[in-house]
N, C-alpha and C positions, 0 to 999 in steps of 0.2 A: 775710661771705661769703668762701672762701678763691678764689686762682686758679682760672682756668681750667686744666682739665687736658684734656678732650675733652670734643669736639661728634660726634656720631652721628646717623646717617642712616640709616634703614633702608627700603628700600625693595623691592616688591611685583612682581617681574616676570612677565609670561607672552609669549607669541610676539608679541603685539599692540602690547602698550605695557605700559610701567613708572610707577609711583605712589607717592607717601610714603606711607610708612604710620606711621611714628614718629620724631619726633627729638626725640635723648636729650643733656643739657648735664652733664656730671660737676664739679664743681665740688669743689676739696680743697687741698691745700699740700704733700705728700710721692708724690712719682712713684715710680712702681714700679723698684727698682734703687738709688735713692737712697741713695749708701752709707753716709751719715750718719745717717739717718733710720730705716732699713729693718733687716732682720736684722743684718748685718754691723758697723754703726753697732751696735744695742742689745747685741748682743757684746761688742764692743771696751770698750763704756764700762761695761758691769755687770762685766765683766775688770777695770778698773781701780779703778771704787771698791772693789771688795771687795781688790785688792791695797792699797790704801792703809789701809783699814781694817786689814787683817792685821796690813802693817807698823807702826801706829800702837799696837796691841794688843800688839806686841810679839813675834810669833808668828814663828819662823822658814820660810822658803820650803817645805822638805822636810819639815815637817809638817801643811801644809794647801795642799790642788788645790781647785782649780774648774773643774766643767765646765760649761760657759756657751754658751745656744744661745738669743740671742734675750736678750729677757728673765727667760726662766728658766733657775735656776742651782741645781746640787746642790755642796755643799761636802762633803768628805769631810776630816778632819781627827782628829788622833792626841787618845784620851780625855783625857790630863792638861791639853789644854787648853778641856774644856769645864765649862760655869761651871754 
């Protein structure tokens, strides 16, 4: 079971009185924003394996971009170096 992240409450009101009517326990490990975990984080780090892959392949910079949103990524890259 991961952390708690929220406890909810929702309740029923009319002029008279108020009453539970649901409470909701969200249980998880990566909070919204989280910038390791979240979009920003899976950017950053799918940015960098694939630079290191590049560099390791041998491929110079000005022949292959990444655009990288998340964990999906479009490589655009010049033909002589596709295999």
């Amino acid at each position: 079971m991961g952390n708690l992240i929220a406890k909810v409450n929702m309740y029923y009101k009319n002029t008279h009185k108020s009453r539970k009517v649901i409470s909701v326990t969200v249980n998880g490990t990566t909070f919204t924003g989280d910038p390791t975990r979240t979009t920003l984080g899976n950017t950053l780090r799918s940015y960098s394996y694939l630079s290191f892959v590049r560099h390791k392949a041998g491929v110079p910079k000005r022949s292959m971009k990444f655009l990288c949103a998340g964990d999906d990524v479009k490589i655009v890259y010049e033909t002589m170096y596709e295999t």
